[in-house]
Structures are given as structure tokens and as C-alpha cells.
N, C-alpha and C positions, 0 to 999 in steps of 0.2 A: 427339484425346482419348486416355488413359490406357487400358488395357485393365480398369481401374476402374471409370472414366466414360464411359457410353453415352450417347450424346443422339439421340434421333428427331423429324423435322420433319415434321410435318404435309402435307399437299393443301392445305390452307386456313389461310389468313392468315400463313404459314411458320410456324406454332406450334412451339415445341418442349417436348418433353419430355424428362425424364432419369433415368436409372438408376444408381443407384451400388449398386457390388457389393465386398460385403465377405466374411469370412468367416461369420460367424452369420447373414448373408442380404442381401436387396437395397433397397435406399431408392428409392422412386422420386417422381417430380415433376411433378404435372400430364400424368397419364398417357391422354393422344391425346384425339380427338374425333372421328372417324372410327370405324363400328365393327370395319374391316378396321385401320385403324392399332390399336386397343388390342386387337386379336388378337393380332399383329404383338409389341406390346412384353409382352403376357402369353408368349408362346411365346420369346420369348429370353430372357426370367425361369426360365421353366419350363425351358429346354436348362443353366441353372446348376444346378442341381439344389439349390440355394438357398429356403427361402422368404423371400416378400416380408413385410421386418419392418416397413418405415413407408413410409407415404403421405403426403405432404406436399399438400396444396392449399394453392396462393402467396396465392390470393386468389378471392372468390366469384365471379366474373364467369362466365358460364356458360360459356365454351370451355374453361374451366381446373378442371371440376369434374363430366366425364363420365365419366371414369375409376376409379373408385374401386371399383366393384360389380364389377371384373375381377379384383380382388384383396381376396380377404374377408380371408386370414389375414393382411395388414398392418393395422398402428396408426397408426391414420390422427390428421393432426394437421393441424391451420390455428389463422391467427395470433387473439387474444382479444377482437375485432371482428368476428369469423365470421359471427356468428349474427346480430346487428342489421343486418349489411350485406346479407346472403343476404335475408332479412325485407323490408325497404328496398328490394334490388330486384328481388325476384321472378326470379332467373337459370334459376328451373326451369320456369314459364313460357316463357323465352324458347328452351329448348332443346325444347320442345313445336313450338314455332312454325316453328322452325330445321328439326327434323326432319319435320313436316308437311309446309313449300315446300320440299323439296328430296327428297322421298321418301325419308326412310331408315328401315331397316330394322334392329331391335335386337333381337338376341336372343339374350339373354332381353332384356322389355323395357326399358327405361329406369329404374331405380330409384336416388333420391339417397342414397348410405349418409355420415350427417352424420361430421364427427371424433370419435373417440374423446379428443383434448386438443384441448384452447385454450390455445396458448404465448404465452409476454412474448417481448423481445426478450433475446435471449442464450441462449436457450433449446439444448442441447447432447444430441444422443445418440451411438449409435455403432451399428454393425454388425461389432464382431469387432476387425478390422485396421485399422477406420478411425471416423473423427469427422465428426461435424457439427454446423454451429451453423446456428439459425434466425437472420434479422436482419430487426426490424422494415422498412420499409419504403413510408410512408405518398407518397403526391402521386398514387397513380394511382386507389391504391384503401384507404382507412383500413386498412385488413385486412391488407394485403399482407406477403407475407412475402420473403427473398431466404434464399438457402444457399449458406455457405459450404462447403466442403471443402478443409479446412488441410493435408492432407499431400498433396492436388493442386492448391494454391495458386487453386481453380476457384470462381468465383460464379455460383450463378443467380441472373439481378436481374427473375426472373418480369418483368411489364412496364415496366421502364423500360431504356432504353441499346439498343433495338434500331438496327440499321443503316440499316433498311430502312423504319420508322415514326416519325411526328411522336413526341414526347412528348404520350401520353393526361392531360390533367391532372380534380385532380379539388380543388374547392376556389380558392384566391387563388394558389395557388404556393409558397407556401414550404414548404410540408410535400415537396412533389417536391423542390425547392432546397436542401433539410437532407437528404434520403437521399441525394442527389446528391457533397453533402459527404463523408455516413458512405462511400459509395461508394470515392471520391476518397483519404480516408486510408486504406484498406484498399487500396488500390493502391501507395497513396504510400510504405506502410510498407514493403511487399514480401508482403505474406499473398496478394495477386491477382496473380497472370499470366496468367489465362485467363477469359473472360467468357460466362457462357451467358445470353443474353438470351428473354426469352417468346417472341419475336416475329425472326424475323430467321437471323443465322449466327453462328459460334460466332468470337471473338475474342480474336486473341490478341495478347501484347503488351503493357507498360507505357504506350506511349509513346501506340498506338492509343486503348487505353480512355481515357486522361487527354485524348485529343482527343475523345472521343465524348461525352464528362463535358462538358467546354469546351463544345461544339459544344450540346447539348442546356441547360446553364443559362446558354448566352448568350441562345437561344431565349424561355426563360420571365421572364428577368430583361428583353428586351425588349416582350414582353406586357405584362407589368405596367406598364414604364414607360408604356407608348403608351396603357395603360388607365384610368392613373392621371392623366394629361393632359389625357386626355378629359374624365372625368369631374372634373376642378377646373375644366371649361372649360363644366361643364353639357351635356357631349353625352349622348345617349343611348346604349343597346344597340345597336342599327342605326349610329349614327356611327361606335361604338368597331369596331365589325364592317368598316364601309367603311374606317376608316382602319388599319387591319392587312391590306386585302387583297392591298398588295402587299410585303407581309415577305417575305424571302428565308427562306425555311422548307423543308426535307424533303421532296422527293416534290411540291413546286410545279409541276414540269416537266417532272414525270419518273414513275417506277413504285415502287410503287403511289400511287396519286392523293391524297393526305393534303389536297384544299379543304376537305372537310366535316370534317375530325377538326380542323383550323389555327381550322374556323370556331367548331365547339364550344369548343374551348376560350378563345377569344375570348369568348363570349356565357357559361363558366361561372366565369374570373376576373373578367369585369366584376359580374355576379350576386355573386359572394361579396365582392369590394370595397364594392359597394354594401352590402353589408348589414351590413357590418360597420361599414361610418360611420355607418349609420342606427343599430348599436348592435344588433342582432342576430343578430351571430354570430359567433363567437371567432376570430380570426385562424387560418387554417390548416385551418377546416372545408368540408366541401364540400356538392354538391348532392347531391340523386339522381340515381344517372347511369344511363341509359338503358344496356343490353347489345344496345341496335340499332348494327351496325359494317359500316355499308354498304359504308366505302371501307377496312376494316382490322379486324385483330383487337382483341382487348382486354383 
């Protein structure tokens, strides 16, 4: 990366977070989960002699939303689905939970500081010497946001395009299948040459990402089919489930273990196709998704 752009990865789930440093001060991104990691990126905030002027949360899921109370004097911002999503799935419960079975220790304790904005998509600020755009980003999480950084050609695509993880879907697929797109021409154009995904290692490359694109909506465009087959053939939940269990998918065979996240998302495309033939519920909406991530982050 750029001496701009700092990105810090996580102990857990390979999360990453990001920092961008400008002259009027520092943007940062889903900042750690660990409370030694947001020590960690508060203290190389604090060695720029910079304040931190915005806070981005990509999206509510709780590994991506314990960072905020490490940085008061930023303006913290998440995408205009924040608050119904956060509501919906209770992510601060889950980080209660999180921190209980695994003993950690916060201090001070744990306190959620909500956004100060709820951005559309194209949403645009700056820090001094540099730009940034929010870019909606819906299929993982309604909410979700990604960032770009135009004069470091750099996206965070918060959770989707990781290396290392299935695609989390949330909904029938095609809301992940149109960011994947928006993705795709922001590569295609030349605005991306460098990808910071939520989850994973940082990539770089035209050639890479457009196979990682490839690679991930051949994935959900296969779901669907194999969901959608089923279901004209009267299978149920359970069949659509057996008969995807041996897709060549992500992490099949290998590290980390993506069965249960390949299985989820099996059982929450067949749920929203169903329901949407039955006539209740709009192409492209999702369930309520559980912030339980046994075999991965979220």
C-alpha cells in the first residue's frame, strides 16, 4: 500500500481494517475487534499527529462495528440501512456473547457510539489532499457500504471479494450479482487497481480482481440455478441443500472451512426464491442473518 493507505488485519477471521491519511486528518474503516488491535491502530493514528476526521462502518455486523468509541473526535458515517439492520439483528448482543466465551477484556467497556450520517450511495468526502467516495453495496448485507480512493485507484469492498471466504450472501443473489457488476466497471474503467477486501489479503491487479469477480458470480449464478431447478422440480430445503453439496466452492477442501457458510447460503437463496414466488417478498431482499460465524467472518 501507499504511505496513504494503511490496512491492519485482524487475529480473527483475517478482518481488515483501514486507515487513510490525509492532510486535515485520518479516515478510517472498520476499525479492529480485538482490544489490543484498536489500541494498536488508535496509536498509529495518534503517532500522525492528525485527528481522526471520519469513521466509516462498511456495514452492522458486529465484527465491523467495535471500533468506533476509540475515536470520539471522528464523524462517523454508515450507509442509510444502518439502523433497521443493526435493530434486525441485534450485532450488539452478539458482541456481548463474543466477548463473554472468549474472555475479553475492554477498557473502558464496550460502548456502541451509532453514526453521526447515513449516506446514499455516491456519498463523497475529503481529508485535505485526498477524496473519497462511499459506494453502496448491497448482497452481503443491505447496509453495506465499499470505499473508494480515487487518487489511490484502492477499494474497500468491506465484505465481498475476499480470497480467502465463500461469498456471505444475504437474500436470492442478485443484489451481491449487481455490486459485483458495479465492482467490475470500476475495475474495468481503470478507477481500481488495488482491492481491500473485509476479510482476507489486500490485491492487487486488474487482471486478479476481474478473476475474483468471475470466480465469485460464477459461484451465486450457480446457486441459483441448481435452486431454481429444484424448486420447479418441488424439492424442498433439505434437497436444495443435498443437491449443492458437492459444488466446487471456496474453502471445500481447504482453509478456512466455508461447509456451513456454502450451507447457509444455500438454505437463504432457496428461502427468498421461495418467497418471492409465493409473492412475498421483492426480488433482491433478504433474511435476517444471524452474526453467528462459526467457520468465518462476516
Amino acid at each position: 500500500m501507499s504511505l496513504r493507505i494503511r490496512v491492519f488485519t485482524s487475529g480473527l477471521y483475517l478482518m481488515t481494517s483501514g486507515v487513510v491519511n490525509g492532510t486535515d486528518g485520518a479516515l478510517l474503516i472498520d476499525p479492529g475487534i480485538l482490544p489490543r488491535e484498536i489500541g494498536t491502530i488508535r496509536w498509529y493514528v495518534d503517532q500522525g499527529e492528525k485527528p481522526a476526521k471520519f469513521l466509516v462502518y462498511t456495514h452492522h455486523h458486529w465484527d465491523h462495528i467495535l471500533g468506533g468509541q476509540a475515536f470520539p473526535s471522528a464523524r462517523r458515517l454508515a450507509g442509510s440501512r444502518f439502523p433497521e439492520a443493526l435493530e434486525s439483528n441485534s450485532p450488539l448482543d452478539e458482541i456481548r456473547r463474543f466477548d463473554d466465551e472468549h474472555y475479553i477484556e475492554r477498557d473502558p467497556p464496550f460502548e456502541f457510539l451509532p453514526p453521526h450520517e447515513l449516506v446514499e450511495d455516491g456519498w463523497s468526502g475529503d481529508l485535505g489532499d485526498v477524496t473519497f467516495t462511499l459506494i453502496h453495496l448491497p448482497g452481503h448485507a443491505p447496509d453495506m457500504l465499499g470505499m473508494l480512493v480515487p487518487a489511490e485507484k484502492t477499494l474497500f469492498t468491506a465484505d465481498m471479494l475476499s480470497d480467502v471466504e465463500l461469498p456471505m450472501i444475504d437474500g436470492d443473489g442478485s443484489d451481491y450479482l449487481a455490486s459485483l457488476r458495479k465492482i467490475d466497471a470500476l475495475v474495468a474503467s481503470g478507477q481500481v487497481e488495488t482491492l481491500v477486501p473485509g476479510h482476507g489479503h489486500v490485491t492487487r491487479g486488474a487482471d486478479t480482481i476481474h478473476a475474483r469477480i468471475a470466480e465469485d458470480s460464477a459461484y451465486v449464478d450457480r446457486l441459483q440455478a441448481v435452486i431454481n431447478s429444484r424448486l420447479n422440480e418441488g424439492a424442498d430445503e433439505d434437497a436444495a441443500v443435498e443437491a449443492c453439496r458437492l459444488m466446487p466452492y471456496r474453502g471445500n477442501d481447504g482453509w478456512p472451512p466455508m461447509g456451513k457458510v456454502h450451507q447457509d447460503n444455500v438454505r437463504a437463496l432457496y428461502g427468498a426464491v421461495l418467497r418471492q414466488r409465493m409473492g412475498n417478498e421483492p426480488r433482491g431482499a433478504g433474511r435476517k442473518q444471524s452474526t453467528n460465524v462459526p467457520d468465518g467472518g462476516s
